[in-house]
MARBAMI-313306 format. One record per residue: residue in one letter; x, y, z of N, C-alpha, C in turn. Coordinates in steps of 0.05 Angstrom, whole numbers. Layout:
N
a X Y Z X Y Z X Y Z
...
# end
This chain:
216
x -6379 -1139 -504 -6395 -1132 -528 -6414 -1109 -521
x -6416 -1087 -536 -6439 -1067 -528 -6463 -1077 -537
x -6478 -1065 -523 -6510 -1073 -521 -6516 -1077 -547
x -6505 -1054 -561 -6527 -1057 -593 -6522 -1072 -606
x -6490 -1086 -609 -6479 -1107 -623 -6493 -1134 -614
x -6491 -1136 -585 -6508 -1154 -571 -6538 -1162 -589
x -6549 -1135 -593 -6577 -1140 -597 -6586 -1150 -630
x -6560 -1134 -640 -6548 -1140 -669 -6543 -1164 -673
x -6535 -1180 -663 -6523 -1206 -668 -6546 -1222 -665
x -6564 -1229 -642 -6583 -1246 -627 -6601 -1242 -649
x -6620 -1208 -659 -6635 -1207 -682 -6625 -1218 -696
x -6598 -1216 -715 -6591 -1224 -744 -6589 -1257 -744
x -6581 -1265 -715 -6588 -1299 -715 -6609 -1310 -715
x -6627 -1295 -704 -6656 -1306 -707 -6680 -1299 -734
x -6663 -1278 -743 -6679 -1271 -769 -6664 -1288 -793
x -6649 -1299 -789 -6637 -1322 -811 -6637 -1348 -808
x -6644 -1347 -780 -6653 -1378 -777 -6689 -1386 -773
x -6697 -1361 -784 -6723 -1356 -782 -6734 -1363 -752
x -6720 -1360 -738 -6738 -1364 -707 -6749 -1335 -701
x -6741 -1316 -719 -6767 -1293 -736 -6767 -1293 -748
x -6792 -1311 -763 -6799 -1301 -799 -6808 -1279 -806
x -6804 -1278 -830 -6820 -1250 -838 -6847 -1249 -840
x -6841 -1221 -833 -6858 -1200 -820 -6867 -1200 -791
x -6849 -1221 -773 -6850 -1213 -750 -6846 -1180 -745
x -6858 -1169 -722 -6863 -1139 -711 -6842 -1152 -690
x -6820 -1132 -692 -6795 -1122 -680 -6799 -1106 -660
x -6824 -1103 -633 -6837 -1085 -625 -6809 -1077 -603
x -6798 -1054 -599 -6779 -1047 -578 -6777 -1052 -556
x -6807 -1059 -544 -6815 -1068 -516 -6800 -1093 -513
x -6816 -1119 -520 -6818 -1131 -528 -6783 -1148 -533
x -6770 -1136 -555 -6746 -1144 -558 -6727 -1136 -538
x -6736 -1114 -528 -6720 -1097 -501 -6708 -1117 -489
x -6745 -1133 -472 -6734 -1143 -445 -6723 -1165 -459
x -6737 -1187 -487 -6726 -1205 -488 -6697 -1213 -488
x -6675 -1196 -509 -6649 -1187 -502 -6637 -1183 -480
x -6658 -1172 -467 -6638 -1155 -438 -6625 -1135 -438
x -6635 -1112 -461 -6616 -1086 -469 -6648 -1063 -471
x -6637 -1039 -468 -6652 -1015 -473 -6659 -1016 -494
x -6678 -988 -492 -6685 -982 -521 -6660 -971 -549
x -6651 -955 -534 -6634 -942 -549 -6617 -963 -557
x -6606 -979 -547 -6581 -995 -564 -6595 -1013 -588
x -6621 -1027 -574 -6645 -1042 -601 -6644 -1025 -615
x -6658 -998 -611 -6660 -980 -639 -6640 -976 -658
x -6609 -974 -644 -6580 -987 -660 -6589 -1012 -677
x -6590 -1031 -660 -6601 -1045 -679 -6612 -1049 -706
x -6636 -1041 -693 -6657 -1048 -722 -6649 -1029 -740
x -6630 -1009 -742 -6623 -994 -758 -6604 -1007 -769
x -6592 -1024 -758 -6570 -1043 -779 -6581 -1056 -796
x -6607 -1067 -785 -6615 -1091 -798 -6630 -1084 -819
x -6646 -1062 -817 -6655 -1056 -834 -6650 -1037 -860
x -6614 -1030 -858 -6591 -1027 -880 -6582 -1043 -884
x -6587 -1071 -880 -6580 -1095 -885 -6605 -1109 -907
x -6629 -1108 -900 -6653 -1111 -924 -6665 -1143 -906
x -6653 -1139 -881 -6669 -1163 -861 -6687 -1154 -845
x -6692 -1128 -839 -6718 -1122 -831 -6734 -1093 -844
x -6759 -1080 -840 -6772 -1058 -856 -6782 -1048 -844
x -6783 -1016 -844 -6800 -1000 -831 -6835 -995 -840
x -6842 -1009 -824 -6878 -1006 -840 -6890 -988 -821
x -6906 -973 -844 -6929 -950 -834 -6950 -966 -800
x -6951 -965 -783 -6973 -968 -768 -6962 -996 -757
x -6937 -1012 -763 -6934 -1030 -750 -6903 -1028 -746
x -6888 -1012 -751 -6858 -1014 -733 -6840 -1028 -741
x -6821 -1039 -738 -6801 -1048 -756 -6803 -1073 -759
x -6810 -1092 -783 -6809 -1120 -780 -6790 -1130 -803
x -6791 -1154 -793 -6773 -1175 -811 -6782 -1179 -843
x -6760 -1168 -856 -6769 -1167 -885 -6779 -1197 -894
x -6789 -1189 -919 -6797 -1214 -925 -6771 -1230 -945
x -6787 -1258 -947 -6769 -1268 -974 -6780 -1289 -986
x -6771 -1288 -1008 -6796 -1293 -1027 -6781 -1303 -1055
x -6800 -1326 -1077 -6795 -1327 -1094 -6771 -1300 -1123
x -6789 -1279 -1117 -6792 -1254 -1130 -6758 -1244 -1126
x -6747 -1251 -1097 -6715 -1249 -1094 -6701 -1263 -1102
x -6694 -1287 -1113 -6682 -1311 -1117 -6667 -1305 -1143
x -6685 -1297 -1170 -6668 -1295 -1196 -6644 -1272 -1183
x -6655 -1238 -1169 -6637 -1230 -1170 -6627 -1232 -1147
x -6617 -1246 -1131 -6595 -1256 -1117 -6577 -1272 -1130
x -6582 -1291 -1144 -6570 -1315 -1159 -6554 -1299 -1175
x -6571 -1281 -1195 -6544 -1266 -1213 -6523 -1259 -1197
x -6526 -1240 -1179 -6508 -1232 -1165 -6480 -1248 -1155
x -6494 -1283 -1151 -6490 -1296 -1125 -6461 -1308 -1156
x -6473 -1320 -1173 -6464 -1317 -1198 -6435 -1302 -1205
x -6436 -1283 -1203 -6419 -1260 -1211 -6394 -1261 -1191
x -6408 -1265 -1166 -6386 -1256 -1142 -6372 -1283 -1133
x -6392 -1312 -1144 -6377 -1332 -1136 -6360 -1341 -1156
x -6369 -1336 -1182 -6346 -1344 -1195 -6320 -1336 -1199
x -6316 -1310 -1194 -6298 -1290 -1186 -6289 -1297 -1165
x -6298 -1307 -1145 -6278 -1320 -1123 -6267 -1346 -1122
x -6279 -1359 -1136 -6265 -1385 -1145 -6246 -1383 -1165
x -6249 -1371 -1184 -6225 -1368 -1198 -6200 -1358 -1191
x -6201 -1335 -1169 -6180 -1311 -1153 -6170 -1342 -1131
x -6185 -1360 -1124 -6169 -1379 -1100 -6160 -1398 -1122
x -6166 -1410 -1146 -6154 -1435 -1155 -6129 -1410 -1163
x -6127 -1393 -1182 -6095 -1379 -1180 -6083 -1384 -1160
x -6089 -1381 -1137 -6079 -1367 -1107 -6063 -1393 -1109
x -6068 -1408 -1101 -6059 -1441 -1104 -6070 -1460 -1070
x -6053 -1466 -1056 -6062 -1481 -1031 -6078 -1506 -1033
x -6074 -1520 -1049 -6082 -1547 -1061 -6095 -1561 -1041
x -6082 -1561 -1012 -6081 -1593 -997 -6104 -1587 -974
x -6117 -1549 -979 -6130 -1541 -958 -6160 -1550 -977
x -6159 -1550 -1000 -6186 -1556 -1004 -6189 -1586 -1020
x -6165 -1594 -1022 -6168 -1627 -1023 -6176 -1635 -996
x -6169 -1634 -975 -6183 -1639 -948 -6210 -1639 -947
x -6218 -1610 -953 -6244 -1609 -959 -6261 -1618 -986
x -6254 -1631 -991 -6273 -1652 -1015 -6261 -1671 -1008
x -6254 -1682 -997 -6255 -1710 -982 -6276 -1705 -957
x -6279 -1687 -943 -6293 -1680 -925 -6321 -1681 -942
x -6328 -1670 -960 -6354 -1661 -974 -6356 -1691 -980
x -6334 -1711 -991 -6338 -1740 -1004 -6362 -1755 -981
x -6350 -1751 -948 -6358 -1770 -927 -6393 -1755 -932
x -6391 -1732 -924 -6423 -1726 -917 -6433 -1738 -941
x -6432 -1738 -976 -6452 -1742 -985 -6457 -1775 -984
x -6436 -1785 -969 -6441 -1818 -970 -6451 -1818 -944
x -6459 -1799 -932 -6477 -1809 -911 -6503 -1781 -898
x -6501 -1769 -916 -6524 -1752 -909 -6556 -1771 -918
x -6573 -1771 -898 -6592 -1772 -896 -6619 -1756 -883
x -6640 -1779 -882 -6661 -1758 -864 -6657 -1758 -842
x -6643 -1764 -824 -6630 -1766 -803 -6602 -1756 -792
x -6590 -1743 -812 -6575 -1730 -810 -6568 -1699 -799
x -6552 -1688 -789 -6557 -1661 -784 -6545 -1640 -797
x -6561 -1631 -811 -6568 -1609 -827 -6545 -1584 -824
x -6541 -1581 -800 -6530 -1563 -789 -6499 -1564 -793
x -6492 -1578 -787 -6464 -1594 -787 -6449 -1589 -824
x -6475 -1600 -834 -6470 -1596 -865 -6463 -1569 -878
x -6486 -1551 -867 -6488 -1527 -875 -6457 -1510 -863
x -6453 -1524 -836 -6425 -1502 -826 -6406 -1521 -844
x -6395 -1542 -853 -6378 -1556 -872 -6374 -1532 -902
x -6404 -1530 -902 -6407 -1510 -932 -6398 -1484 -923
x -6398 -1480 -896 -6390 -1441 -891 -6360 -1451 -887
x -6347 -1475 -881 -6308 -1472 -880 -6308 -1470 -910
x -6321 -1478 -926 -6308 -1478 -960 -6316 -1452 -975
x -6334 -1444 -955 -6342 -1404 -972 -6305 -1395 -963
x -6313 -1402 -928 -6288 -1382 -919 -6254 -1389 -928
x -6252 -1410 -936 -6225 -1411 -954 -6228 -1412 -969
x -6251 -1404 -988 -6244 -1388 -1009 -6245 -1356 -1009
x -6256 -1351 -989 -6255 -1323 -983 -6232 -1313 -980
x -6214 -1335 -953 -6188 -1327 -951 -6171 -1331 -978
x -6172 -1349 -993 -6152 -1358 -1012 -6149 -1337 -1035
x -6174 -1327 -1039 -6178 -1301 -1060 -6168 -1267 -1053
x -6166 -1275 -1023 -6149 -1252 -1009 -6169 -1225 -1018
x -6187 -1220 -1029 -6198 -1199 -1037 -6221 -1181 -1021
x -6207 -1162 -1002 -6231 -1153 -982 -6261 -1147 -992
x -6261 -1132 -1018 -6283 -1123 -1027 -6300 -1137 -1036
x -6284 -1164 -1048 -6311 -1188 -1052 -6313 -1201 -1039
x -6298 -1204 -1007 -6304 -1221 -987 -6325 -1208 -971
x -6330 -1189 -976 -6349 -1163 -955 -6371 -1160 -974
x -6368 -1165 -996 -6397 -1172 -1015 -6407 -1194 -1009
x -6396 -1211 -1010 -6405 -1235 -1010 -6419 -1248 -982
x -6409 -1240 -957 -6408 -1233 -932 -6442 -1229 -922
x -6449 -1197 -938 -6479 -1193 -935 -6494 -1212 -954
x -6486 -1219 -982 -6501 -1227 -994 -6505 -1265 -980
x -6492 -1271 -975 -6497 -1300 -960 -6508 -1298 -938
x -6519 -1277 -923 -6546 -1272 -902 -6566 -1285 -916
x -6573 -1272 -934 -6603 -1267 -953 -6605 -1300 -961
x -6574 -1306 -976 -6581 -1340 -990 -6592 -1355 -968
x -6576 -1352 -936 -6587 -1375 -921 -6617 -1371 -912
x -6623 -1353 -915 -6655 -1342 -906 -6674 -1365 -930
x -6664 -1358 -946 -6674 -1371 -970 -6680 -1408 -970
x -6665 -1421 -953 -6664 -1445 -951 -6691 -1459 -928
x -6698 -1437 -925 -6734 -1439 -914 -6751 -1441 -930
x -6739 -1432 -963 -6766 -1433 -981 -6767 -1458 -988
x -6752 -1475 -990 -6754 -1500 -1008 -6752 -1534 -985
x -6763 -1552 -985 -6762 -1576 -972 -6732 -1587 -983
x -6718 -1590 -961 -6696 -1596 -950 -6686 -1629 -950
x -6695 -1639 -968 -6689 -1665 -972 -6659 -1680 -969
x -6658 -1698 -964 -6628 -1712 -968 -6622 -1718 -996
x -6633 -1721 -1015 -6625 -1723 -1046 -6611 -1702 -1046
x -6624 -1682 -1045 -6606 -1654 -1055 -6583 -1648 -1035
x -6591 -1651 -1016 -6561 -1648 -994 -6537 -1664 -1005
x -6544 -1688 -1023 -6521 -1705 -1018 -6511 -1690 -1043
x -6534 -1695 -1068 -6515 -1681 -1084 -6506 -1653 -1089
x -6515 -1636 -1068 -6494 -1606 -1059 -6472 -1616 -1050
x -6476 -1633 -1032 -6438 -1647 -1025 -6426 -1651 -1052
x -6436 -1670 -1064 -6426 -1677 -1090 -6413 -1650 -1104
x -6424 -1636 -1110 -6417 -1609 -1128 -6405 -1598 -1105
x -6399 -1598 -1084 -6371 -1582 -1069 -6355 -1592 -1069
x -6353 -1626 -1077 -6335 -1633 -1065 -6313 -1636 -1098
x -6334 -1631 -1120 -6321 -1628 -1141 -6313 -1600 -1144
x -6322 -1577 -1131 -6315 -1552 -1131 -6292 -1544 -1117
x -6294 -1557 -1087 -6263 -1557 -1080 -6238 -1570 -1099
x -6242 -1592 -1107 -6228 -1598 -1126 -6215 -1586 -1148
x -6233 -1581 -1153 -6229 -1555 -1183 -6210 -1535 -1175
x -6219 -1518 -1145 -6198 -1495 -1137 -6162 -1508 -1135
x -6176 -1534 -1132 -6144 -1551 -1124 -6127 -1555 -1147
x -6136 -1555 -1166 -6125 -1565 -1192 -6114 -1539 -1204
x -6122 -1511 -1195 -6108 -1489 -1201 -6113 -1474 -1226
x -6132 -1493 -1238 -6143 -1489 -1256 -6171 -1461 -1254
x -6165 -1440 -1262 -6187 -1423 -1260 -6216 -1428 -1275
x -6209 -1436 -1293 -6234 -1439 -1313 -6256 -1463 -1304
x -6234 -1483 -1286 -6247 -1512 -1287 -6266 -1497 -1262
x -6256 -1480 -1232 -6269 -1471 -1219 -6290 -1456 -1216
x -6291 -1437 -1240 -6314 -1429 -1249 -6339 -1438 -1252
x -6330 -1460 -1277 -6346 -1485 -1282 -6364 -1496 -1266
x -6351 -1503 -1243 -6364 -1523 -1223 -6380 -1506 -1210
x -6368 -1482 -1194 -6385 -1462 -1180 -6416 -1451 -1205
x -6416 -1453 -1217 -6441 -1446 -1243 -6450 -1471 -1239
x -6445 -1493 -1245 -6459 -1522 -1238 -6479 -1522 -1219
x -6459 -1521 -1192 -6468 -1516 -1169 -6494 -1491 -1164
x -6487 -1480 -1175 -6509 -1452 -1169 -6537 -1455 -1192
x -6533 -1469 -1216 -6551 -1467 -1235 -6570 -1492 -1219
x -6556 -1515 -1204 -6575 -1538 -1187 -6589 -1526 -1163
x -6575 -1506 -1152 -6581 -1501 -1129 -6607 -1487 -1130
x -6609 -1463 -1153 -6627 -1445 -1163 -6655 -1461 -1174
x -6647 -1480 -1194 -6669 -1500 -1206 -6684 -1514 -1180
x -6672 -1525 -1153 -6679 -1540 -1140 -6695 -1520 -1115
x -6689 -1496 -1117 -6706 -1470 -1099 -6727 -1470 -1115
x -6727 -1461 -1142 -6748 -1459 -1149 -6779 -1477 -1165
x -6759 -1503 -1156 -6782 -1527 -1162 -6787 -1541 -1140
x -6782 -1534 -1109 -6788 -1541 -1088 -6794 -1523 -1069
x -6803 -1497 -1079 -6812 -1479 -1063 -6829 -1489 -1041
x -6839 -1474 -1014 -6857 -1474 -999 -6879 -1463 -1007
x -6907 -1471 -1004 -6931 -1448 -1010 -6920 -1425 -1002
x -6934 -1407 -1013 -6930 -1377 -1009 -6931 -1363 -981
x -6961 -1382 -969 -6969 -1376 -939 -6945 -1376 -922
x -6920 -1397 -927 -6909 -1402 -906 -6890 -1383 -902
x -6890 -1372 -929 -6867 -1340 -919 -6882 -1324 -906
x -6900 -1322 -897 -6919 -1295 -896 -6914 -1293 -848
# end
């Protein structure tokens, strides 16, 4: 892997898993040695990232981690809206029934056993196999490469709001009816569910936000 990809990757993991929140200072020194790469390949870097809208060039303080914030959420969601229903409908045509009946039987177990004790993590990569077959199933480079950057930003977003097991279980619930829906081949029913899913997901960001401080 070259350095800058290197340095590309380790930032973009840590700025989405907030182990840099925003407006951490991206200082070159600093990230240099932490990485283990020069300046020049970081400065690759942060030039990705910050054509990506995950970090900002500020006057007198150098490139830091953008912020995120209430103020992003409506227009992401439209977007998120637009591009997901469009991919759910392009995979229930496509057909492959038995790859996402699997997976809502899969989504069935977690919501019968997600708790506060549960790991979070595990859930969330369950939810990235059902983006990516539908990514694959819709076959469509240009909205799989939209969708791609725009699911950076959503997972950033899952810092704003308390992370409860109610809502985990019933996001399983609504995937595991959304996989379904793609299974039935039915386009319209897929739609459906994916708008379900996104109109709870949106309501439950923005009535469980974090204080403001904690983005800062």
């Amino acid at each position: 892997m070259k350095a800058s990809d290197k340095a590309y990757t380790a930032l973009r993991r840590d700025i989405v898993s907030w182990a840099l929140p925003p407006g951490t200072v991206l200082g070159e020194v600093e990230q240099s040695e932490r990485l283990g790469v020069s300046r020049t390949p970081l400065r690759e870097a942060l030039s990705r990232l910050t054509a990506e809208g995950l970090a900002v060039a500020q006057r007198g303080r150098g490139v830091v981690v953008s912020d995120v914030s209430l103020d992003h959420v409506d227009d992401l969601f439209s977007l998120r809206r637009a591009l997901e229903t469009e991919a759910a409908r392009s995979a229930a045509r496509a057909g492959h029934p038995s790859r996402f009946l699997h997976l809502a039987e899969r989504f069935d177990d977690a919501a019968a056993t997600l708790d506060a004790t549960a790991d979070r993590n595990a859930y969330y990569l369950l939810a990235g196999e059902l983006d990516e077959a539908i990514d694959e199933t819709a076959a469509n480079p240009y909205l799989r490469q939209a969708l791609t950057g725009l699911r950076v930003h959503l997972a950033r977003l899952r810092r704003l709001s308390h992370d409860d097991p109610q809502r985990l279980r019933a996001s399983a619930r609504e995937h595991a009816q959304l996989a379904r829906a793609i299974a039935s081949g039915d386009p319209g029913l897929a739609a459906a569910a994916t708008l379900l899913h996104l109109h709870n997901s949106l309501d439950h960001i923005s009535s469980h936000a974090l204080p403001k401080e904690a983005t800062a």
